[in-house]
C-alpha positions as a Markdown table, in Angstrom:
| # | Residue | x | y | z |
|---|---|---|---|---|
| 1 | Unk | -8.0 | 18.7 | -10.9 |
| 2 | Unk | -6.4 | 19.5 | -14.4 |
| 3 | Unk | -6.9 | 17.7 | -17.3 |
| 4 | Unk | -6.1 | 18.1 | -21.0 |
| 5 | Unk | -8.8 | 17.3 | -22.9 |
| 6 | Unk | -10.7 | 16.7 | -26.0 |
| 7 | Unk | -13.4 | 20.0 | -25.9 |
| 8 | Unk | -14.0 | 19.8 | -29.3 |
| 9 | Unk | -13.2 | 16.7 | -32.1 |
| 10 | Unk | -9.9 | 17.2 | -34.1 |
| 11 | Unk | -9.3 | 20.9 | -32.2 |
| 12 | Unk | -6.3 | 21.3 | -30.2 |
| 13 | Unk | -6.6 | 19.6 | -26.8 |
| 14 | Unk | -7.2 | 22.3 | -23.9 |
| 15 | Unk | -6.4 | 22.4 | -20.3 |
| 16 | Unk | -9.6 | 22.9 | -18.5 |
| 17 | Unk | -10.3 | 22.4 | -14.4 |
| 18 | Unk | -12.5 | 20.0 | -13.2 |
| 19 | Unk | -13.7 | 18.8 | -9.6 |
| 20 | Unk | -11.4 | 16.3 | -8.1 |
| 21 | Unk | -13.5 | 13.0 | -7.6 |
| 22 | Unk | -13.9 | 11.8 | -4.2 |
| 23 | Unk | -13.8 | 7.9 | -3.9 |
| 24 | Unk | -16.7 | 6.0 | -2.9 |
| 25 | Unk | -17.1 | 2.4 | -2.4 |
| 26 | Unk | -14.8 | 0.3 | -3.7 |
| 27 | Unk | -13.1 | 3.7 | -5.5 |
| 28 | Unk | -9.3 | 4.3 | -5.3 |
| 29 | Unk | -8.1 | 7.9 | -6.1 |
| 30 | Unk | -4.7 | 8.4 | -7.4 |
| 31 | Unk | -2.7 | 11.5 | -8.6 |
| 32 | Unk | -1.3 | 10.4 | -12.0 |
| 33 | Unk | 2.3 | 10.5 | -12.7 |
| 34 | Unk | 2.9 | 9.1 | -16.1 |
| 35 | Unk | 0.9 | 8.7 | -18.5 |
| 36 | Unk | 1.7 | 6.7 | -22.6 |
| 37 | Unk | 0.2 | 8.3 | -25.6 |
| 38 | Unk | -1.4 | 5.8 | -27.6 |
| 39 | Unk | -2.3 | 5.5 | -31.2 |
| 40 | Unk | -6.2 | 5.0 | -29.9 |
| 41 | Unk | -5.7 | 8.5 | -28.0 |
| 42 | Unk | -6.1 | 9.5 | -31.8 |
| 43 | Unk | -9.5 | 7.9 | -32.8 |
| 44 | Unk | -10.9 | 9.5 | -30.0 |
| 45 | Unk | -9.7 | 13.0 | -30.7 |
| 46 | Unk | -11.0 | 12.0 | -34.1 |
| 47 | Unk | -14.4 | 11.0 | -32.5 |
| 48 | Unk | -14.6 | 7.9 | -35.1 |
| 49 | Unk | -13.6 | 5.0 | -36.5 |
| 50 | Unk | -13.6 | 4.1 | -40.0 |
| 51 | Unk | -15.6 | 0.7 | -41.0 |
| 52 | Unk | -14.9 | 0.6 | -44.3 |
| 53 | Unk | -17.2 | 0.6 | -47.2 |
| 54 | Unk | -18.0 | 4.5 | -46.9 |
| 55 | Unk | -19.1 | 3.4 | -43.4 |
| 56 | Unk | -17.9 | 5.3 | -40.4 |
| 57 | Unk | -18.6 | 4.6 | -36.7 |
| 58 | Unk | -18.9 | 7.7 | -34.4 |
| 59 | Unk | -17.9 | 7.3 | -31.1 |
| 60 | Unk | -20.6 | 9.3 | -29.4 |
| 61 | Unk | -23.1 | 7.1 | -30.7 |
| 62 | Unk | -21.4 | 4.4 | -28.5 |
| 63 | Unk | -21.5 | 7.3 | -25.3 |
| 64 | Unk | -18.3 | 9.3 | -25.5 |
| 65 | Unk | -19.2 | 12.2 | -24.2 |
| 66 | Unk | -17.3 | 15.7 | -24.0 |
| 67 | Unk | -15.1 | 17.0 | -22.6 |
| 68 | Unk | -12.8 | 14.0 | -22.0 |
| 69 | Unk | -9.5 | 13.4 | -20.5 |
| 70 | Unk | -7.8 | 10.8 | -22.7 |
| 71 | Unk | -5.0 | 8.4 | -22.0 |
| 72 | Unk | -5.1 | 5.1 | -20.5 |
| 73 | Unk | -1.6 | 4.1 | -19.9 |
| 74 | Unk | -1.8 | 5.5 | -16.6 |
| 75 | Unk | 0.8 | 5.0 | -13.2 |
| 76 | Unk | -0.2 | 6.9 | -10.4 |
| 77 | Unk | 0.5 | 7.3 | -6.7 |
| 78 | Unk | -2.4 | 6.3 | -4.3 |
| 79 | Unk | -4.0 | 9.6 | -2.7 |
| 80 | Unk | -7.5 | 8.4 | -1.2 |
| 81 | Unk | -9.2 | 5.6 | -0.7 |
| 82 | Unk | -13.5 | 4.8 | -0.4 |
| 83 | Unk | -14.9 | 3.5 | 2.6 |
| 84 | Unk | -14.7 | -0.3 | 0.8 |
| 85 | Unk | -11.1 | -0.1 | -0.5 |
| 86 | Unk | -8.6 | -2.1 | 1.1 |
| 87 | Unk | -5.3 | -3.2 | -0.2 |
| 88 | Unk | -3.8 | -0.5 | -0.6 |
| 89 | Unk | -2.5 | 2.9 | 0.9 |
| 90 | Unk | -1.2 | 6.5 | 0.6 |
| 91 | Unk | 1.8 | 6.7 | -1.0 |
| 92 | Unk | 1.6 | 4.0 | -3.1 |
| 93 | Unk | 2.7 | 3.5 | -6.9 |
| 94 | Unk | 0.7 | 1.5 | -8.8 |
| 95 | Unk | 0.1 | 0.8 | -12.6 |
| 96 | Unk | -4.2 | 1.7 | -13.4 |
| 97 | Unk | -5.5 | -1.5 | -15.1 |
| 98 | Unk | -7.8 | 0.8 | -17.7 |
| 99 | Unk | -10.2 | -1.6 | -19.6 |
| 100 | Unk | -13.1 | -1.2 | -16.5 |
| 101 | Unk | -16.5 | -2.2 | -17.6 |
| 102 | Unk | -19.4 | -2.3 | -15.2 |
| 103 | Unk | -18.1 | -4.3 | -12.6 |
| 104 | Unk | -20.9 | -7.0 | -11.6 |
| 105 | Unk | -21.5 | -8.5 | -14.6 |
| 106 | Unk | -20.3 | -12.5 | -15.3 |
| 107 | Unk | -17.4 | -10.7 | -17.2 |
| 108 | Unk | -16.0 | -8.4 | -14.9 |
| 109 | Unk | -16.3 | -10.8 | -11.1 |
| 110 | Unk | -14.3 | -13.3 | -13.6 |
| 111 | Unk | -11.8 | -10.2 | -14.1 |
| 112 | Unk | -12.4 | -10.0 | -17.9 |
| 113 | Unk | -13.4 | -6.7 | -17.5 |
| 114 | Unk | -12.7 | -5.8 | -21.6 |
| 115 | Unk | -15.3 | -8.2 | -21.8 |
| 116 | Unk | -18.0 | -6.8 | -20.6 |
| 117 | Unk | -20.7 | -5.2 | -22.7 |
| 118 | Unk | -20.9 | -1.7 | -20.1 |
| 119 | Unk | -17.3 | -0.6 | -20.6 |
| 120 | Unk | -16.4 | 2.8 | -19.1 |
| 121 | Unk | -12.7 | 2.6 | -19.7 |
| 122 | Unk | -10.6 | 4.9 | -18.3 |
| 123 | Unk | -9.6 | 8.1 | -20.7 |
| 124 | Unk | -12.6 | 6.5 | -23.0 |
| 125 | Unk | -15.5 | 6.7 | -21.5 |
| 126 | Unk | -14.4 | 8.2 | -17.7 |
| 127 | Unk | -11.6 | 10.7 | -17.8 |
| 128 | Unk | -8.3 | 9.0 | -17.8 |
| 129 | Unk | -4.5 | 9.9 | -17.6 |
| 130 | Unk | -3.9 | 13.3 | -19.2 |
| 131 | Unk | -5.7 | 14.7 | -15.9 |
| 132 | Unk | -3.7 | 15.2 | -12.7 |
| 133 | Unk | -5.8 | 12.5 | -11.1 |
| 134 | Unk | -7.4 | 9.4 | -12.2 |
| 135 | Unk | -10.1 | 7.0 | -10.1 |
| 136 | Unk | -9.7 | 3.1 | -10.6 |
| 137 | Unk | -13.0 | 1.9 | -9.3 |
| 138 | Unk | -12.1 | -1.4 | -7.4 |
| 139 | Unk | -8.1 | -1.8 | -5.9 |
| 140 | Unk | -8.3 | -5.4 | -8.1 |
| 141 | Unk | -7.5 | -2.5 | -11.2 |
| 142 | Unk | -4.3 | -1.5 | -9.4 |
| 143 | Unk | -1.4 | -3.6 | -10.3 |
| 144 | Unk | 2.3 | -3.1 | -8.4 |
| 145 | Unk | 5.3 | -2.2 | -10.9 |
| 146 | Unk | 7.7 | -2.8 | -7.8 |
| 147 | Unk | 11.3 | -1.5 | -9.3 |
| 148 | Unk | 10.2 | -0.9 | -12.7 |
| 149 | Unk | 10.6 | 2.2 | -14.7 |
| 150 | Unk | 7.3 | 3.6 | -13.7 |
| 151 | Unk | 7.1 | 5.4 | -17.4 |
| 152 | Unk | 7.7 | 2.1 | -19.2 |
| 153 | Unk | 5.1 | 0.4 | -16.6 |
| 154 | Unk | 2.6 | 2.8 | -17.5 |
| 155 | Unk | 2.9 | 1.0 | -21.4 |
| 156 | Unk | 1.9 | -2.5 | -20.2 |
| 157 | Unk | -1.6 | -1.1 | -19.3 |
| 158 | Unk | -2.6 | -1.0 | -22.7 |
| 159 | Unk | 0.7 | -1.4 | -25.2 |
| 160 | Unk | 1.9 | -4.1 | -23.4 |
| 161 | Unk | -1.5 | -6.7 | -22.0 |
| 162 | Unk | -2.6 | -5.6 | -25.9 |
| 163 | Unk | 0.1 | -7.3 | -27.3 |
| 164 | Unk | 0.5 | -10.1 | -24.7 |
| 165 | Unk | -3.6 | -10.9 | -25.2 |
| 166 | Unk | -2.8 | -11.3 | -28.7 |
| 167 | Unk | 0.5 | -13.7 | -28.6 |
| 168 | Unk | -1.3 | -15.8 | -25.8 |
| 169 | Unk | -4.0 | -16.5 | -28.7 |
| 170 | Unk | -1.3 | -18.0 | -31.7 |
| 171 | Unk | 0.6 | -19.7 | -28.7 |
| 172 | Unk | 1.9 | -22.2 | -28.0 |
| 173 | Unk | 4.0 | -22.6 | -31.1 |
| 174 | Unk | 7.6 | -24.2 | -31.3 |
| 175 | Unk | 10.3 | -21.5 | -30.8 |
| 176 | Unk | 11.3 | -21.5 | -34.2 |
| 177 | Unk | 8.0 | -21.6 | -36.1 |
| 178 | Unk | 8.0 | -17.5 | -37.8 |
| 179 | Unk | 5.4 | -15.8 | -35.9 |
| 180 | Unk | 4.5 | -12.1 | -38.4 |
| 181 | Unk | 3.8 | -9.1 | -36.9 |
| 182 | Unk | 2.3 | -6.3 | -38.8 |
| 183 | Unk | 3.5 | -3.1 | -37.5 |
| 184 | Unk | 6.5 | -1.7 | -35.6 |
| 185 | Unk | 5.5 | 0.9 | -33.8 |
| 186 | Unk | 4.8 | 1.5 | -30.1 |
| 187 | Unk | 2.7 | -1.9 | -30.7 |
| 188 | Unk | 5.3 | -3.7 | -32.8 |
| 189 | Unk | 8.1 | -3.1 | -30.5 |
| 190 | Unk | 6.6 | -4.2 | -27.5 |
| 191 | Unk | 5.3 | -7.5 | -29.3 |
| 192 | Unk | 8.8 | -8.4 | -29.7 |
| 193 | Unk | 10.0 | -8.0 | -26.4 |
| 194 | Unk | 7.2 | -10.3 | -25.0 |
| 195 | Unk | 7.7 | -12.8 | -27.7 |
| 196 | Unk | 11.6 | -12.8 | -26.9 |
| 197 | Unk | 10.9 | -12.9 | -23.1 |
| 198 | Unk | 8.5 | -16.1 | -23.6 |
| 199 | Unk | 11.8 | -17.5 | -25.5 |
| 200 | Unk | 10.3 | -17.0 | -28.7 |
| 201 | Unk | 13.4 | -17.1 | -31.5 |
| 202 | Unk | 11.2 | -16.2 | -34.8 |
| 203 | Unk | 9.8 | -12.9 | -35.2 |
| 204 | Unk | 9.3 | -11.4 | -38.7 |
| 205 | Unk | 8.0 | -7.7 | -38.5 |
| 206 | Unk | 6.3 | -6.2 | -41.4 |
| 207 | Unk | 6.2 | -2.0 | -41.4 |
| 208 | Unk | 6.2 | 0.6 | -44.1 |
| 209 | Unk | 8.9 | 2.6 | -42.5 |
| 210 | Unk | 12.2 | 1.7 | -43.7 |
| 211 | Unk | 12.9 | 3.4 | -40.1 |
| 212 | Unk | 10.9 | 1.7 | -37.7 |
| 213 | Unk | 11.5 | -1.6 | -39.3 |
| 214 | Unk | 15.4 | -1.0 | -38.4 |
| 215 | Unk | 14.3 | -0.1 | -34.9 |
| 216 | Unk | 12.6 | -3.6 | -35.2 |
| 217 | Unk | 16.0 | -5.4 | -36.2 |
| 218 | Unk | 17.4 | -3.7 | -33.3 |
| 219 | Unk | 14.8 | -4.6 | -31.2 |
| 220 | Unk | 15.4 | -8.8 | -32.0 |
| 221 | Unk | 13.2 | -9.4 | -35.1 |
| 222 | Unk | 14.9 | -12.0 | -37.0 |
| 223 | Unk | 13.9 | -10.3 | -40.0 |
| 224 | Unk | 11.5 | -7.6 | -41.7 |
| 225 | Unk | 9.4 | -7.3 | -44.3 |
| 226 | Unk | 8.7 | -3.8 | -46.3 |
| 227 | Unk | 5.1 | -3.5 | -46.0 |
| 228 | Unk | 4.1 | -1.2 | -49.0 |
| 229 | Unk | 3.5 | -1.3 | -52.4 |
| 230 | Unk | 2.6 | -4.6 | -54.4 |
| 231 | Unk | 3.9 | -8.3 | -53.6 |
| 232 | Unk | 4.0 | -8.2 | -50.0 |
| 233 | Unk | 2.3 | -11.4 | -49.1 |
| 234 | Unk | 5.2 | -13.3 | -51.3 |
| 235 | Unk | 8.4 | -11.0 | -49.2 |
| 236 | Unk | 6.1 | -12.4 | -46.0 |
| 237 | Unk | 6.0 | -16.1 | -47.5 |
| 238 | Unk | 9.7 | -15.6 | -48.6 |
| 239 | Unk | 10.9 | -14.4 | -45.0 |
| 240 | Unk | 9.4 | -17.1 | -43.4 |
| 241 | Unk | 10.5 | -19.8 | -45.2 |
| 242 | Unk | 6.8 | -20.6 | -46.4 |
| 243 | Unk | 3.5 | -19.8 | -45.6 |
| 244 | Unk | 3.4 | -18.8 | -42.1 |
| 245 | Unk | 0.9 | -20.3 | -39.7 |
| 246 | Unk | 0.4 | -16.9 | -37.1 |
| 247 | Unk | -0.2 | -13.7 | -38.1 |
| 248 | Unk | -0.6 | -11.0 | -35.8 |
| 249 | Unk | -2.1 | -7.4 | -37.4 |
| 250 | Unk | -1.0 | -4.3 | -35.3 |
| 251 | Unk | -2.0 | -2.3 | -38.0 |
| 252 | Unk | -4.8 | -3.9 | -38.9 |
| 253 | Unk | -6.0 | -1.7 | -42.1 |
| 254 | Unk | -8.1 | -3.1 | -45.3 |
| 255 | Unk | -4.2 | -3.6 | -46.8 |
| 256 | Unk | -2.7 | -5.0 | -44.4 |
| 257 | Unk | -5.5 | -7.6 | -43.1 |
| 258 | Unk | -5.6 | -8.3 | -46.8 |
| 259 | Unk | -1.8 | -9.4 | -47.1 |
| 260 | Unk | -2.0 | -11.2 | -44.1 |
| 261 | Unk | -4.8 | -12.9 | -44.7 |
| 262 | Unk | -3.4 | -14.2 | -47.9 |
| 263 | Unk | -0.3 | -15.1 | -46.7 |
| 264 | Unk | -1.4 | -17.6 | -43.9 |
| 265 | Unk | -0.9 | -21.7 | -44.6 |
| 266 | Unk | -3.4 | -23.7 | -43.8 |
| 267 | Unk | -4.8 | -23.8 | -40.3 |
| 268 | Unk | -3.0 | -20.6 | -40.0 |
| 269 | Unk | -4.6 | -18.0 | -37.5 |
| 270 | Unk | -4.6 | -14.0 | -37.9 |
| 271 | Unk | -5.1 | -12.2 | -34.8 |
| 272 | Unk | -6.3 | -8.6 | -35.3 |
| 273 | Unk | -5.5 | -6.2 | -32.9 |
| 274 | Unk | -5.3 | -2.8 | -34.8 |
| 275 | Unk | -7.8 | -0.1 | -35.4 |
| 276 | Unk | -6.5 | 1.5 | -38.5 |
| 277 | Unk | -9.9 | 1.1 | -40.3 |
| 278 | Unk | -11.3 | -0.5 | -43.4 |
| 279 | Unk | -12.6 | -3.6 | -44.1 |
| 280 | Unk | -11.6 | -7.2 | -45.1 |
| 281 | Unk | -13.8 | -9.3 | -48.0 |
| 282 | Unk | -12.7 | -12.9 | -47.2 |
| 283 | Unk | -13.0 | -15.8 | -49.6 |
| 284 | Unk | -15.5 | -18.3 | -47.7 |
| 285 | Unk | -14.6 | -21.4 | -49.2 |
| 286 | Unk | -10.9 | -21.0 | -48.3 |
| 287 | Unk | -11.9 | -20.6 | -45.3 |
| 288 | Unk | -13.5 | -24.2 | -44.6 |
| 289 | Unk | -11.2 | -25.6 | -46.9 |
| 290 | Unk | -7.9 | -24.1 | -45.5 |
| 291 | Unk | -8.9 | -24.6 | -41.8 |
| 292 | Unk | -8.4 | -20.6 | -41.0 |
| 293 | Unk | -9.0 | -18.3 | -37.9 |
| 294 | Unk | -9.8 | -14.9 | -38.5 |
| 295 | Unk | -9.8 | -13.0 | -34.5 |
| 296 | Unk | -10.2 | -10.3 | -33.0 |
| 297 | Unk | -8.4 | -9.3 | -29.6 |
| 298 | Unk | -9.2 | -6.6 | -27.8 |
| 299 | Unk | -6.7 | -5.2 | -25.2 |
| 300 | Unk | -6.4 | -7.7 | -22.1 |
| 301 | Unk | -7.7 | -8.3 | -19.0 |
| 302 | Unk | -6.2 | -7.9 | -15.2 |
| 303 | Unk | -5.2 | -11.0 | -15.0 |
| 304 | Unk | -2.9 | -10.8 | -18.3 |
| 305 | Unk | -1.6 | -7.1 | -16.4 |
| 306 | Unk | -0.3 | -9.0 | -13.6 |
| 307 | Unk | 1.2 | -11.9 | -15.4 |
| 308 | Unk | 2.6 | -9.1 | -17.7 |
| 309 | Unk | 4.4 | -7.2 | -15.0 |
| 310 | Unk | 5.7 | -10.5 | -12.9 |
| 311 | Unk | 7.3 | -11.6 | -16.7 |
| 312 | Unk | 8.9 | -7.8 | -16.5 |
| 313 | Unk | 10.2 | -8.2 | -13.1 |
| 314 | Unk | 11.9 | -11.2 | -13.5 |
| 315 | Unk | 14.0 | -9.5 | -16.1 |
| 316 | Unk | 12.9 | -11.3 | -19.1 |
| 317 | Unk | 11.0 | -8.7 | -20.9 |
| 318 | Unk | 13.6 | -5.7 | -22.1 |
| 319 | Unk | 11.6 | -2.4 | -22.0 |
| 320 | Unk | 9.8 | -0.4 | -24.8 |
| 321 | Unk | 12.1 | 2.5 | -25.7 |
| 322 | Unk | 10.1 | 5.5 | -24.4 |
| 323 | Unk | 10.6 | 8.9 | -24.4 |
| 324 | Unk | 9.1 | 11.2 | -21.5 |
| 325 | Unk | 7.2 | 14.6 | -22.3 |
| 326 | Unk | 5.8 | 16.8 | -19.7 |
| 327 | Unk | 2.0 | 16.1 | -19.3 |
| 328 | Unk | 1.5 | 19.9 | -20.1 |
| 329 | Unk | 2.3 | 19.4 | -23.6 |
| 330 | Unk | -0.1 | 16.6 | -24.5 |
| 331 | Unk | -1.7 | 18.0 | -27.3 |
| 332 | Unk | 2.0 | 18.5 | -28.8 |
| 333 | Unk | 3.0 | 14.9 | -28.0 |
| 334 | Unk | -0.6 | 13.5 | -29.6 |
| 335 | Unk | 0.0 | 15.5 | -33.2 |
| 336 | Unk | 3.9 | 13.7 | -33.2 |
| 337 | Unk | 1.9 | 10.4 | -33.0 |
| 338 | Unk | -0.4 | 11.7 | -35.6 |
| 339 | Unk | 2.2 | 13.0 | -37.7 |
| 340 | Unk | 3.7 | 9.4 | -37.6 |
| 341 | Unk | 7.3 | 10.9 | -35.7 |
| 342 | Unk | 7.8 | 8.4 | -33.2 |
| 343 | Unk | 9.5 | 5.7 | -32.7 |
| 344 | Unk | 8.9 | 3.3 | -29.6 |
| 345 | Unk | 6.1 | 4.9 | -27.1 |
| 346 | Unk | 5.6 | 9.0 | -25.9 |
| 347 | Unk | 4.6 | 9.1 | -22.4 |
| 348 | Unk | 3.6 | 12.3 | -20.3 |
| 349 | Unk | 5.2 | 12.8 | -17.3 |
| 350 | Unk | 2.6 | 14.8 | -15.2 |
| 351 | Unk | 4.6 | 17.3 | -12.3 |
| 352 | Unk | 3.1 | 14.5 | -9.0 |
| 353 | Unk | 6.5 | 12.3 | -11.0 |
């Protein structure tokens, strides 16, 4: 198979050949056709993650190994299936649930396979999406995107269960209790179509770019918030009509977790989702005295994929503006992200679409 892959940290991806895995077991082979570019596709080009305080995290230490195929927003069509698969067949289109650990642990049988403390995510720690073919290692990872846009499907794998993990931890709220998001990229965009499809009215989006926080309005935030410079917390507190009681960081950088920390009422909750980097130095007091959550939420699991597509297929949930690149030019499509030009989601469109 081909794949376009990270040889070298922060060098240009190359296309290299590889052996085309036969499935074993349980395995499921598939011959990728789309594939989304994802902000993390970046930290692992980078090869690390910043901690804050000087302190940096390198993602070898944690068993990234090189050379890898990145991307984990994968669809692909069903080429071969091991001895143990069943389920599905040849031919088939299905969306790769990513987020695989080691599949026996307590975690994984109850499909909360980001869970588990094994991971070998796909385009992480295996080789993922910006290779011809990809193997899911159990057909309970393959999810069905019926008449969906297969490009847009391939979002929901990570974009998409990402942001729908996060809202399902600040819900339920009423409809019209402001509900912040930090961020209005690929992330921020999507947020608001799942908060709108679960009949969500208040959605205030907070973003730097005076561009992508118009794409926001457009997209059905009820109103945004310019994220830089001084006094953010009070144009948060202002848009809301008061302190607001859920914050969700997409960004999720020592600023940004900072003004969104502050700006919480009490028993307020901030769901951090981003990887940005940095730190956050939280008053300890406040936090008895004020009743807050500080959490983390890491992608989703299968079972939030599924309910994810079924709300996309029963029209609710309008689609993340995407725009298709062939799968050739993935190292060009990963420096726009970089280079902070795009608006919505990139995905790779590999030549088996």
């Amino acid at each position: 198979m081909r794949a376009w892959a990270v040889v070298e940290n922060e060098a240009p991806l190359q296309e290299i050949e590889l052996p085309t895995p036969e499935p074993t077991g349980t395995q499921v082979l598939l011959e990728t056709t789309y594939c989304g570019v994802c902000h993390s596709d970046l930290h692992i080009w980078e090869g690390r993650y910043d901690l804050g305080g000087g302190k940096v995290m390198n993602l070898r230490d944690r068993g990234l190994t090189l050379p890898i195929a990145m991307g984990h927003e994968i669809v692909g069509r069903v080429v071969k299936l091991g001895p143990d698969a069943t389920g599905v067949k040849p031919g088939d289109i299905r969306i790769v649930f990513p987020w695989v650990g080691c599949g026996t642990c307590s975690a994984c049988l109850a499909e909360e396979d980001n869970m588990c403390l094994a991971p070998k995510s796909l385009g992480v720690y295996q080789h993922g999406g910006y290779a011809t073919h990809v193997v899911a290692p159990h057909p309970r990872h393959l999810v069905d995107p019926g008449t969906l846009d297969p490009a847009v499907a391939a979002t929901y794998a990570c974009s998409g269960i990402t942001v729908y993990s996060a809202i399902k931890k600040v819900m339920p709220l009423p409809p019209d209790e402001p509900v912040v998001v930090v961020g209005a990229g690929g992330l921020g965009l999507n947020a608001i179509a799942v908060l709108k499809a679960l009949h969500h009215r208040n959605i205030v989006v907070v973003d730097i770019s005076a561009e992508k926080r118009a794409a926001a309005e457009k997209a059905g935030a009820s109103k945004t918030v310019d994220g830089s410079g001084e006094g953010v917390t009070r144009r948060i507190i202002e848009a809301c009509g008061g302190q607001p009681i859920a914050v969700i960081d997409l960004v999720n950088g020592t600023a940004s977790a900072r003004f969104a920390f502050d700006s919480l009422r009490k028993g307020g909750k901030l769901v951090q989702v981003g990887l940005f980097g940095g730190e956050l130095a939280l008053p300890l007091p406040l936090m008895a005295i004020r009743a807050l959550t500080v959490q983390g939420s890491y992608v989703g699991n299968p079972k939030e994929l599924r309910e994810l597509v079924q709300l996309a297929q029963q029209g609710d949930l309008q689609p993340l503006p995407v725009t298709t690149v062939p799968q050739h030019q993935a190292n060009e499509a990963l420096m726009r992200l970089r280079d902070g030009k795009v608006t919505g989601r990139l995905v790779l469109k590999a030549e088996a679409a």
